[in-house]
C-alpha positions in Angstrom: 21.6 -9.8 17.6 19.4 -10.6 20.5 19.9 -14.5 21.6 16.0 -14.8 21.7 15.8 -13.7 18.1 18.4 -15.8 17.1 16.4 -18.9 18.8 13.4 -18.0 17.1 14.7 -17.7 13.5 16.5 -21.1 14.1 13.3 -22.7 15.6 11.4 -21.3 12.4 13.7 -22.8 9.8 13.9 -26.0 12.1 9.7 -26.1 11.2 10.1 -25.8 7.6 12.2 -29.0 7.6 9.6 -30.7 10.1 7.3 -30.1 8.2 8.4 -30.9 4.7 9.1 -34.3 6.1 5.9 -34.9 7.6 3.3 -33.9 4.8 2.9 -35.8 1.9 4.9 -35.4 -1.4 2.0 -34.1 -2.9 2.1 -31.2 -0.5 5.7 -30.6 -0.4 5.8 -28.5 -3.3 3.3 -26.3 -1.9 5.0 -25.7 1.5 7.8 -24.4 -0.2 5.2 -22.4 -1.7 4.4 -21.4 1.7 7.7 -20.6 2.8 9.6 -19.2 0.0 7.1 -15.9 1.1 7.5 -16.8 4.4 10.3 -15.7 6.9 11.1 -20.0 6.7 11.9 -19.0 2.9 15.9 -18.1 2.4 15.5 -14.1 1.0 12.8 -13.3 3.9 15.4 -14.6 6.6 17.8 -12.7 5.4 15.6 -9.4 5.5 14.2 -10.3 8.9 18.3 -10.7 10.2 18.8 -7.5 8.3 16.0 -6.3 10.1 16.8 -7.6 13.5 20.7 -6.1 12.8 20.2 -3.0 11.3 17.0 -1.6 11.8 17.2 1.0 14.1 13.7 2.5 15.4 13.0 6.1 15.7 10.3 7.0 18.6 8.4 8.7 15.5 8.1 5.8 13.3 4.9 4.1 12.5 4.3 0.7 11.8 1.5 -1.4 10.5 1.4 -4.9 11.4 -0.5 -7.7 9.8 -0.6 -11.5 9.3 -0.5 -11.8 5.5 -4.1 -11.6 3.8 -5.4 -9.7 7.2 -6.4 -6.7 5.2 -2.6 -5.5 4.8 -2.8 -3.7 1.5 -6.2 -1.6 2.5 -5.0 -0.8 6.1 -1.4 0.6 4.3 -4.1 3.4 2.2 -5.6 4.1 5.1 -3.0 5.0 7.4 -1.1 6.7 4.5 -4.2 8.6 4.1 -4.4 9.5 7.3 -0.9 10.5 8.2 -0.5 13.1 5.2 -3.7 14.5 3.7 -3.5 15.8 0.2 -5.4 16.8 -2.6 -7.9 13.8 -3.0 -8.1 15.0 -7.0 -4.8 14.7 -7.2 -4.0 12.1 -4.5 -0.9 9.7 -4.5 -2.7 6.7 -4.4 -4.2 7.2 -7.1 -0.6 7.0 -9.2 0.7 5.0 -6.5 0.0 1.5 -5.0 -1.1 1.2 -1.7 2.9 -1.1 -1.1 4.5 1.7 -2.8 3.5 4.7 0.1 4.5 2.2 2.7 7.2 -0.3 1.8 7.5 -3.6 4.2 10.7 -3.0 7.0 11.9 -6.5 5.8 11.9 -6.3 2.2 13.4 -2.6 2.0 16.1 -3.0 4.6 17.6 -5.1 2.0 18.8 -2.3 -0.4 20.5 0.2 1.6 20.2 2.9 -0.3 16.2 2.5 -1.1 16.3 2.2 2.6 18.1 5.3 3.5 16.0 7.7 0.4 13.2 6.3 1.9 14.3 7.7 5.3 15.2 10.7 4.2 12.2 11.7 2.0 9.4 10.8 4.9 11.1 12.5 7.6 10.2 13.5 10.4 7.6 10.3 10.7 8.3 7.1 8.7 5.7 4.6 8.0 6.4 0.7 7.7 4.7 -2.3 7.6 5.7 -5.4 8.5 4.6 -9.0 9.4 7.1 -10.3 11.5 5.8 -11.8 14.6 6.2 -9.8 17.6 8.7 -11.8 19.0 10.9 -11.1 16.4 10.6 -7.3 16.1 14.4 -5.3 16.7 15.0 -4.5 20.0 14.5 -0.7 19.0 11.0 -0.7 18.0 10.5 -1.4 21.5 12.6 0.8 23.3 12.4 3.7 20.7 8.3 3.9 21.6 7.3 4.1 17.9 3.8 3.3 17.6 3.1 -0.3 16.4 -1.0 -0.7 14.5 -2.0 -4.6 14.3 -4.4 -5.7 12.3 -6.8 -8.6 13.5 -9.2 -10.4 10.7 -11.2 -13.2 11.3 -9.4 -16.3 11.3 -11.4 -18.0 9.1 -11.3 -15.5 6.7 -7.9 -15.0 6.7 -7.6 -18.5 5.8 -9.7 -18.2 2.7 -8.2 -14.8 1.3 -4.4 -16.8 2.1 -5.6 -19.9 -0.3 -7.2 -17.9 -2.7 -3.5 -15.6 -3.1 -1.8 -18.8 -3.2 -3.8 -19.8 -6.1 -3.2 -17.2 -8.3 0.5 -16.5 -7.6 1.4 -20.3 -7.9 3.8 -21.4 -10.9 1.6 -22.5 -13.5 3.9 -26.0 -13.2 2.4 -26.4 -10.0 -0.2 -29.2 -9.5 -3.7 -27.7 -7.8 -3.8 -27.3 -4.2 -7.5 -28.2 -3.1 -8.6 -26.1 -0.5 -9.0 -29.1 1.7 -5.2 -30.1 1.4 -4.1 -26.2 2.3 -7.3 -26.1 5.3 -5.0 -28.9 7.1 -1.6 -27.0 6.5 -3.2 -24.1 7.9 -4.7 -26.3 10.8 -1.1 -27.5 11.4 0.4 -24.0 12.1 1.8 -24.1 8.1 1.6 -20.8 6.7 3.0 -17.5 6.5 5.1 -16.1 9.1 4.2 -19.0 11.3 0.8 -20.2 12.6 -1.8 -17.7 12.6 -2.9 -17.6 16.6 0.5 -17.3 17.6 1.1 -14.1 15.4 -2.2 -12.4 16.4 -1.4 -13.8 20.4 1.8 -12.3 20.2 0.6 -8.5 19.1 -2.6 -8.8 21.3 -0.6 -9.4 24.7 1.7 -6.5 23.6 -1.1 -4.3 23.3 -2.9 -4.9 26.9 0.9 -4.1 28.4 1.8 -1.3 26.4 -1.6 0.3 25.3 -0.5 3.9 24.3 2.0 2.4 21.9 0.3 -1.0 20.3 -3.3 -0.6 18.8 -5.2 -3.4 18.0 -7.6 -2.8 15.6 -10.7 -5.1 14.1 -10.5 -5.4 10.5 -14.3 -5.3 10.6 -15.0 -2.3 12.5 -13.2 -0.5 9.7 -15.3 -2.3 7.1 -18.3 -1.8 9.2 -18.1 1.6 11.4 -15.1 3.8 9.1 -15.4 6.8 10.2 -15.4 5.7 14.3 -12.0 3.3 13.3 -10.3 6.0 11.1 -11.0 8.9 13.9 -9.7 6.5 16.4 -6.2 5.4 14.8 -5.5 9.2 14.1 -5.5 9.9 17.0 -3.7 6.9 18.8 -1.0 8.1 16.0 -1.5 11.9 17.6 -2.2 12.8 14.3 -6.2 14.4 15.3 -8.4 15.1 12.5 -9.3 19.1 13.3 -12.6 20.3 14.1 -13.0 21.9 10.6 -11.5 18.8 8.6 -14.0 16.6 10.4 -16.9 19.5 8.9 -15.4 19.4 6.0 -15.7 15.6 5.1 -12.1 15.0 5.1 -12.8 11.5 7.2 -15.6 10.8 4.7 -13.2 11.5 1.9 -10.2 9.2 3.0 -13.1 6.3 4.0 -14.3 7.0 -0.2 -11.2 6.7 -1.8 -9.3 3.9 0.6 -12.7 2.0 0.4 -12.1 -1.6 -0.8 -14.1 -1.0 -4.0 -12.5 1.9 -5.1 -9.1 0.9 -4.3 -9.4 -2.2 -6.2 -10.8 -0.4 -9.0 -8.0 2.1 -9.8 -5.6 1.4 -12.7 -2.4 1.4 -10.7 -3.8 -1.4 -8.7 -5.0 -3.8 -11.7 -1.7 -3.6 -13.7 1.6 -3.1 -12.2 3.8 -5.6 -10.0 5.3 -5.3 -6.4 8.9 -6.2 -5.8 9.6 -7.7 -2.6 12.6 -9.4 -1.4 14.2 -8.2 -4.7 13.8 -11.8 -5.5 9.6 -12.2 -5.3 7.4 -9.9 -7.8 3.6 -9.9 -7.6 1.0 -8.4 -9.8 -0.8 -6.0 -8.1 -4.3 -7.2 -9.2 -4.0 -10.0 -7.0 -3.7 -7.5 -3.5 -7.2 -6.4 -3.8 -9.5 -9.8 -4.3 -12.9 -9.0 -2.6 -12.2 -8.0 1.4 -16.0 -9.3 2.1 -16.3 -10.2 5.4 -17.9 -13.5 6.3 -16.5 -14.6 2.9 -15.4 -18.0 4.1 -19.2 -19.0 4.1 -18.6 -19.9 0.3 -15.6 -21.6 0.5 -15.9 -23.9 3.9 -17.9 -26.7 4.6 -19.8 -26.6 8.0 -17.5 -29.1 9.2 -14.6 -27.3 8.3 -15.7 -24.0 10.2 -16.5 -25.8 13.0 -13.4 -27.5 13.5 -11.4 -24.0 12.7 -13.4 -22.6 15.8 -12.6 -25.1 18.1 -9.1 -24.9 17.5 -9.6 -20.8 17.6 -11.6 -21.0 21.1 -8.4 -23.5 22.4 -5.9 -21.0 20.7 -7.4 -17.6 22.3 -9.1 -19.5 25.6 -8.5 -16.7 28.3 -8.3 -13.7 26.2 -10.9 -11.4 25.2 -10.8 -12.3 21.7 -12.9 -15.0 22.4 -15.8 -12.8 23.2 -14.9 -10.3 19.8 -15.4 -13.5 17.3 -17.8 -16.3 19.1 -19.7 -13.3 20.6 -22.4 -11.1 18.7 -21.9 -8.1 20.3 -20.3 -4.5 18.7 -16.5 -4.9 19.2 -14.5 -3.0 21.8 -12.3 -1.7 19.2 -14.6 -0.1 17.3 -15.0 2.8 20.2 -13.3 5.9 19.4 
């Protein structure tokens, strides 16, 4: 395994001990919360190892990458949308959850022969998602040239949609977890996968060095211009929507049924659980909450938001992200 991985993962599980001794015992319980989802929790190490030891990248894979709650589950419809256009009366996802068409690289890797169907059935291009930080990504994603997609929400968002899951997937022995107590973990760097900036920091730099292989997309251009965004990642995944699929509405059709409302709306997605980690089971209904942006204007205080945006403006001083949230102004990333 690559020494620098091997730092990381220690420095990670180092952080969950930190911090468990320096929050209130209160809190404890819900940073194991935190990190039993979290690569600091025992069966995500073990699938990010696998990951790091096993995985090996082909130059025609795909992957989406997301923090958790960045718009993961909609962005995994879209892109399997896009890649493989079918029917849309008789269209997979709507039999199939959105984490079913593209299974997470850690989770997966675990099972080796889920892994190698999986392989075998999507050939010749295999779609992942993931949300390992870049840093920790094999060696062979990026020497093998696959194509990574990142997903970038607003942070404060983010935030909100994270506290919100956390609500409704916590043990029902579980005391509440005011939103103030879980703003301050969040503050602190406590979350999934690490704190936020550095995850978002990590796939950002990669994508001004390597731009015809990392894409870093707005989550709200694709709520706000979908059509511009969807034409846009076909083609950085040099799958081109033709001439006579753009006249015939096919964008249109994928931005109708992968739209937040109807996705959210279908059957499969109300009932139904995702298995990941073999150990961790969710009910789908709690993927698909409302994927509003600006929602965090009914859950902050004033004071709140303002001291999120400091620490963002600190976080992301010298990078152009700076200008896409504190600037209004139509985002670079929505341009096809």
């Amino acid at each position: 395994m690559n020494i620098v991985m091997k730092m990381n993962t220690r420095k990670m599980i180092k952080m969950t001990v930190i911090c468990s001794q320096a929050f209130p015992k209160k809190m404890v319980g819900w940073l194991n919360i935190f990190t039993n989802t979290s690569p600091f929790g025992p069966a995500a190490i073990k699938g990010i190892k696998r990951v790091q030891e096993c995985f090996n990248a082909q130059p025609t894979d795909i992957f989406l990458a997301t923090f958790p709650k960045a718009g993961t589950t909609w962005f995994k419809a879209l892109i399997f949308s896009g890649m493989n256009l079918f029917n849309f009366s008789s269209h997979p996802l709507l039999a199939k959850g959105p984490h079913d068409c593209i299974p997470f690289v850690e989770s997966i890797i675990q099972d080796e022969t889920s892994y190698r169907d999986y392989r075998i059935s999507c050939l010749p291009c295999c779609l992942f998602a993931t949300h390992i930080p870049y840093s920790l990504l094999p060696a062979s994603v990026m020497s093998s040239g696959c194509k990574i997609v990142y997903i970038f929400r607003e942070t404060k968002d983010v935030f909100v949609s994270t506290w919100h899951y956390m609500i409704k997937v916590k043990p029902n022995e579980m005391p509440s977890f005011p939103i103030e107590d879980a703003f301050d973990l969040f503050c602190k760097g406590v979350s999934h996968y690490g704190p936020f900036w550095d995850h978002v920091l990590g796939y950002w730099k990669a994508s001004m060095e390597i731009l015809d292989k990392v894409l870093f997309l707005m989550y709200e251009d694709m709520k706000k211009y979908p059509i511009v965004c969807l034409t846009k990642l076909a083609k950085f995944l040099d799958k081109p929507f033709t001439s006579e699929e753009e006249r015939e509405g096919v964008v249109q059709e994928i931005a109708r049924l992968c739209g937040f409302e109807s996705l959210s709306s279908l059957k499969v997605n109300q009932t139904g659980v995702m298995h990941h980690f073999n150990s961790i089971v969710v009910e789908n209904r709690h993927f698909l909450r409302k994927g509003q942006v600006g929602d965090w204007k009914n859950n902050l205080t004033l004071e709140m938001a303002q001291q999120w945006d400091e620490i963002t403006r600190q976080k992301f001083a010298g990078t152009s992200l700076i200008e896409t949230l504190f600037v209004d102004t139509i985002p670079s990333t929505a341009k096809a």
